[in-house]
C-alpha positions in Angstrom: 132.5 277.6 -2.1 134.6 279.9 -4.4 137.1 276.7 -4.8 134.4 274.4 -5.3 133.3 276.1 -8.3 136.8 277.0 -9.7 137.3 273.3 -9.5 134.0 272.4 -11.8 135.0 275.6 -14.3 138.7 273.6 -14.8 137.0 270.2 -14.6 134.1 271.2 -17.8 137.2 273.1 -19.6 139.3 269.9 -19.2 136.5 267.5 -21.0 135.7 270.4 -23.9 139.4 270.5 -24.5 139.6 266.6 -24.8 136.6 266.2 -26.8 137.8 268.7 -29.4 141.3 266.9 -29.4 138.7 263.5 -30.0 137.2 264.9 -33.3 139.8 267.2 -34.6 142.1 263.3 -34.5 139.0 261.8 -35.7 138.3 264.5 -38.5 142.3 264.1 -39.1 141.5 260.1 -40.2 138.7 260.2 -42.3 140.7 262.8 -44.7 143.1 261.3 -47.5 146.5 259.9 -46.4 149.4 261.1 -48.8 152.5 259.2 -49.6 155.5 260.6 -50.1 158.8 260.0 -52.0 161.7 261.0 -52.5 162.1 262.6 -56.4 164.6 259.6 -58.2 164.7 258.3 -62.1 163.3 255.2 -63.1 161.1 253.1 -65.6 158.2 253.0 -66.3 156.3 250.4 -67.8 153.4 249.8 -70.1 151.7 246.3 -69.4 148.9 244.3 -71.4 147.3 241.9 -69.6 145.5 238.5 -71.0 144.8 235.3 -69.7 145.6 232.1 -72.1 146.2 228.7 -72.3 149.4 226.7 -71.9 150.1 223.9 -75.0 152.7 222.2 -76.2 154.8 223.5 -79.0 154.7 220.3 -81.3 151.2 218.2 -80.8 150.3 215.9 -83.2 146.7 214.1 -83.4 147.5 210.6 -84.6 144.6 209.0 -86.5 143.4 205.8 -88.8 143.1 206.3 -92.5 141.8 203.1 -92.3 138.3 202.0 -91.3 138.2 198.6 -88.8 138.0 197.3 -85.6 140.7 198.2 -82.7 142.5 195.0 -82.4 145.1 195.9 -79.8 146.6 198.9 -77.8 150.2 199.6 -76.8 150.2 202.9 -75.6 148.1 204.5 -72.7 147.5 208.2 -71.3 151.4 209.6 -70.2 153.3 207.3 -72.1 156.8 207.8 -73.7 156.8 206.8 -77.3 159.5 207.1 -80.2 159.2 207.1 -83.6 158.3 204.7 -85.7 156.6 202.7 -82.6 153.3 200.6 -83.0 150.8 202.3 -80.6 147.9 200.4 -82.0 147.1 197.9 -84.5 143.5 197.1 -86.3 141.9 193.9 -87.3 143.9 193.2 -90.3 141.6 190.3 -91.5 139.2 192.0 -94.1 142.8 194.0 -95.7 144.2 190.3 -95.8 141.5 189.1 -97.7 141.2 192.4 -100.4 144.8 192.2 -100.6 144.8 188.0 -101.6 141.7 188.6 -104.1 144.0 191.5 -105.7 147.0 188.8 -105.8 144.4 186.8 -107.4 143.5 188.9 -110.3 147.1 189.9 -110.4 147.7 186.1 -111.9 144.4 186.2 -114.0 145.7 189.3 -115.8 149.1 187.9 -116.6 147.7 184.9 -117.8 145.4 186.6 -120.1 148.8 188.0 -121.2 150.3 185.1 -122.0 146.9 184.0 -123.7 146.6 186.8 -126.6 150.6 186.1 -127.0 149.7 182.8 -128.4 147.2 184.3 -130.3 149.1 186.9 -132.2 150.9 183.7 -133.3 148.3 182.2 -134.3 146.7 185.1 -136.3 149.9 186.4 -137.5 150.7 183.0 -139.3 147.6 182.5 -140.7 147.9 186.3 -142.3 151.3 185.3 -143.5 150.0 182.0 -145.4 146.9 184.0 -146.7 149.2 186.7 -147.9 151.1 184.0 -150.3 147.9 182.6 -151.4 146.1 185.7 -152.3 149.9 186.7 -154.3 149.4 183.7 -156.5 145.7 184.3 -157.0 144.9 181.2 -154.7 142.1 183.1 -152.1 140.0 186.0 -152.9 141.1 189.4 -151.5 138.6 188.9 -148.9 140.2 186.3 -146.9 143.7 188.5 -147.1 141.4 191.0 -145.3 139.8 188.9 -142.7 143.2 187.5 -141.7 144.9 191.0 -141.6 142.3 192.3 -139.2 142.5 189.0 -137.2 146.2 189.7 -136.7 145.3 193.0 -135.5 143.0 192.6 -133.5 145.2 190.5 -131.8 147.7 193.0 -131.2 145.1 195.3 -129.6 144.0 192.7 -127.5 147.6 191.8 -126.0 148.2 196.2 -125.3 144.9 195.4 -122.9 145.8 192.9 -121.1 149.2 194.6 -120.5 147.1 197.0 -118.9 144.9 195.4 -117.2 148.1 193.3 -115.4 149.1 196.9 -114.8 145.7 198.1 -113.2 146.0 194.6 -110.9 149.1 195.5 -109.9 147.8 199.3 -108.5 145.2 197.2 -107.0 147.3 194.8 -105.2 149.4 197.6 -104.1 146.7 199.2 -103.0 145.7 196.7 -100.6 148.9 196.5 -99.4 149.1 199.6 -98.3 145.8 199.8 -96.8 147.0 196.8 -94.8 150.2 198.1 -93.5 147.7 201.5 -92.3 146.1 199.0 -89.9 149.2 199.3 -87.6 149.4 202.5 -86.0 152.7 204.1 -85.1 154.1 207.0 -83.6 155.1 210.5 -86.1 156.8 211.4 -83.4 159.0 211.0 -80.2 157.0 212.1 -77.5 154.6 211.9 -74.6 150.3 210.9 -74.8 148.6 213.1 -74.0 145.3 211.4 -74.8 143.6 208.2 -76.2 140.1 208.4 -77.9 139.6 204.8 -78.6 139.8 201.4 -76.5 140.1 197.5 -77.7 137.0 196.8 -79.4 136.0 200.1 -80.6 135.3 200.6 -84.4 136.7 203.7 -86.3 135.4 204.9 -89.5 137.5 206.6 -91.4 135.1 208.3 -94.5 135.3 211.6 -94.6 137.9 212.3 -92.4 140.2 210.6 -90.1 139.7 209.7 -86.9 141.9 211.0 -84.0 142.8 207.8 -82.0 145.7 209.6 -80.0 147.5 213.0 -79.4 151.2 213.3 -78.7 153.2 215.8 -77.5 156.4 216.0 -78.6 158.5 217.9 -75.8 157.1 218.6 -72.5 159.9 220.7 -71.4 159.1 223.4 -73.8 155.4 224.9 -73.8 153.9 227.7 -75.3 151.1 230.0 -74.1 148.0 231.3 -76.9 146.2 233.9 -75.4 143.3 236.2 -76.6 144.4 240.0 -76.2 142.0 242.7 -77.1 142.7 245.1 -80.4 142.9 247.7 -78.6 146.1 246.6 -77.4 147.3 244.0 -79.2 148.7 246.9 -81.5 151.6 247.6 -78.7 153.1 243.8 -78.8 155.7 242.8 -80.4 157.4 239.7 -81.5 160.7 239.2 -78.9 159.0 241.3 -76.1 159.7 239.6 -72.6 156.5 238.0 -71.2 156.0 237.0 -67.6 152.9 234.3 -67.0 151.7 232.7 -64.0 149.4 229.3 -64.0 146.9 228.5 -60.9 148.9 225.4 -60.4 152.5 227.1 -59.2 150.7 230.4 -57.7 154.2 231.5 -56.6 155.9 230.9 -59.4 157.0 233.3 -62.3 157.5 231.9 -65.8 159.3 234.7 -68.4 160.0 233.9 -71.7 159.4 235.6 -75.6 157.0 236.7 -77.3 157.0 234.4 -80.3 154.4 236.3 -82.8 151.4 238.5 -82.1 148.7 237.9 -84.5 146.0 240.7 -85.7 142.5 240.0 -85.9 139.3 241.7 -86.1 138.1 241.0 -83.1 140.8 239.6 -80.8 144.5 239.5 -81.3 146.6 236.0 -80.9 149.8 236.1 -78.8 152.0 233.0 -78.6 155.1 233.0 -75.6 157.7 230.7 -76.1 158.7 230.1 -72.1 162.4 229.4 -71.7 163.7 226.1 -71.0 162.6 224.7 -67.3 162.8 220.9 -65.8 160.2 218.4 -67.7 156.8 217.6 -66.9 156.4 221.1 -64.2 154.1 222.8 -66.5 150.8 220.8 -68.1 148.9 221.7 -71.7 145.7 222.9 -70.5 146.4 225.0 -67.8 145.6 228.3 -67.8 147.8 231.1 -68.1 145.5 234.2 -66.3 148.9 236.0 -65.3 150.5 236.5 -69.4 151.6 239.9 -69.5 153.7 241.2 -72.6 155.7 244.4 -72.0 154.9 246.5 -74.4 157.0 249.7 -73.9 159.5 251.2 -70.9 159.9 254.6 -71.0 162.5 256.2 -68.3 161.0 259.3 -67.2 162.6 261.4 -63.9 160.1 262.3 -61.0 158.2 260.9 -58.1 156.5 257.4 -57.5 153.6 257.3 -57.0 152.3 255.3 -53.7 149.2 253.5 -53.6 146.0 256.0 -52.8 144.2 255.6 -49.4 140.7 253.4 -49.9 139.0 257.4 -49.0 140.0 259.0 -52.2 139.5 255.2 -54.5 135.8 255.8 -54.1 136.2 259.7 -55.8 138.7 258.4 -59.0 137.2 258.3 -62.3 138.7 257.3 -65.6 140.6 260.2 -67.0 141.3 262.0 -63.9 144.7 263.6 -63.5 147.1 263.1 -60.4 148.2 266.3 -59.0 151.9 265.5 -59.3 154.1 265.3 -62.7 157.4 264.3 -64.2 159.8 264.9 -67.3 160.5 262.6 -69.6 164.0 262.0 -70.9 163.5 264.4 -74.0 162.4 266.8 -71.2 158.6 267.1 -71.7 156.6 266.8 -69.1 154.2 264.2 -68.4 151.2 263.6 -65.7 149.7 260.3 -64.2 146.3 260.2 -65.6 143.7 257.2 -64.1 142.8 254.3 -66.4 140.8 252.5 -64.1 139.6 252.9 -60.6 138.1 250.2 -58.1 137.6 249.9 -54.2 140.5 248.0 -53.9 143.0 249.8 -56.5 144.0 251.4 -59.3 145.8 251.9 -62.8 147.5 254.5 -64.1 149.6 256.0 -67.0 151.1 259.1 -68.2 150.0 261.6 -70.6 151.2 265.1 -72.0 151.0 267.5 -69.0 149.0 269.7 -71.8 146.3 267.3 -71.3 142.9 268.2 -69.7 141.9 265.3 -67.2 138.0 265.1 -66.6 135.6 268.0 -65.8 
């Protein structure tokens, strides 16, 4: 009897003893998990984030200044064009015509020329024989008069009509030139990017041109605009180092320049001028969400910081301090202070250890 209950004293001490071993572990894994480091000197750097849009460095928009009909095409979306190549011609028919009626008044003026020639001939020879007459007495002063202001009047008549040949030359000019703007060729060498008009489609050009196609002009080298706010756009610089990312190529890296930051009241403009990578891998339009200008490194000596467990995300706030700190290379000390807390992570930087986190 004594050794049956002896045996059911050790048997209840055995099950308390593991069940407080159960939730002392399970108390042990609901606490925060530290990581630890070893204490080492390294960078650390500041990072501005955006999200742009990759483009071309050279794009021109080539348009009519021309009104008409599209007559033909000779370039499509993707193709390689040079310089100087037709792309696209208009209906030259109505330019023909304004450019013949031109010719046309062209000869009318210079035979109006050749008209008041012949008569300042005749009106200077009859003022010469009226001028003898009216010496000896012969005609009244009257007809001296009349033929004198013939003659002139002559003369100002053959100064117009110099000018008018003049004026139908600017005119026939003029229609020349509008007719040679009914072939369309390319600024630039380059690649299509698109094409806003097909055969048979009418462009007006009144107030403004029309943009019939865009051409890039190297492929190979891109640049990426992107929006950054003013709140940091004041830590870019031109010729920081910029690494992107595009959805396209998720595990690809591009790094190149900064090329200019721009201020604005709102919003600040950062262009990146990629370095040089095979043709054709990167396409204007895609969207750059990974940009990220560096905009300082400053080498400071102390620990790294490891990610925080997913427990203590849910208790950060902005401004709170991280119970660990470092020493700058000037020897001031500096603590990580929280930027930004979600579920999933965290952002940091570091501040004057004088600094008060949140209360």
């Amino acid at each position: 009897m004594k050794t049956r209950s002896r045996i059911g004293i050790l048997a209840v001490a055995g099950l308390a003893m593991v069940a407080g071993l159960a939730l002392a572990y399970r108390g042990r894994g609901n606490g925060p998990r530290l990581t630890t480091a070893p204490v080492d000197r390294g960078d650390i750097a500041d990072v501005v984030g955006a999200t742009g849009v990759l483009q071309a460095v050279v794009t021109v928009q080539v348009g009519s200044q021309v009104s008409g009909t599209i007559q033909s095409l000779y370039a499509d979306f993707n193709s390689t064009v040079k310089k100087d190549q037709v792309i696209a011609r208009l209906d030259p028919s109505l330019f023909q015509a304004r450019m013949a009626q031109a010719r046309a008044n062209l000869e009318s003026a210079r035979a109006q020329v050749e008209r008041s020639q012949a008569t300042i001939a005749d009106t200077k020879q009859k003022y010469g024989r009226a001028r003898e007459l009216a010496a000896q007495n012969l005609v009244p002063p009257s007809d001296l008069e009349s033929a004198k202001a013939a003659y002139d009047g002559a003369l100002a008549a053959h100064e117009s009509d110099k000018a008018a040949v003049s004026q139908a030359e600017a005119a026939l000019n003029q229609a020349q030139v509008d007719l040679a703007h009914t072939v369309i060729a390319a600024p630039i060498d380059g690649v299509v990017l698109a094409r806003n008009v097909d055969v048979g489609q009418t462009v007006a050009a009144t107030f403004q041109a029309p943009v019939l196609f865009v051409i890039a002009n190297d492929l190979t080298r891109m640049q990426v605009n992107a929006s950054i706010d003013e709140a940091d756009i004041g830590r870019v610089r031109s010729g920081q180092q910029v690494k992107f990312g595009v959805d396209a190529y998720p595990e690809a890296t591009f790094v190149g320049p900064c090329a200019s930051a721009r201020r604005g009241s709102r919003s600040g403009g950062l262009g990146v001028l990629p370095r040089r990578r095979p043709p054709r891998r990167l396409r204007r339009g895609e969207a750059a969400p990974r940009a990220k200008p560096r905009a300082a490194r400053v080498g400071v000596e102390g620990p790294r910081a490891g990610p925080p467990a997913r427990a203590a995300l849910g208790r950060m706030r902005r401004a709170d301090l991280v119970s660990c700190s470092c020493r700058d290379r000037t020897g001031s000390r500096l603590r990580p202070e929280c930027v930004s807390a979600s579920r999933t992570a965290a952002s940091w930087r570091w501040c004057p250890a004088s600094r008060k986190g949140r209360r």
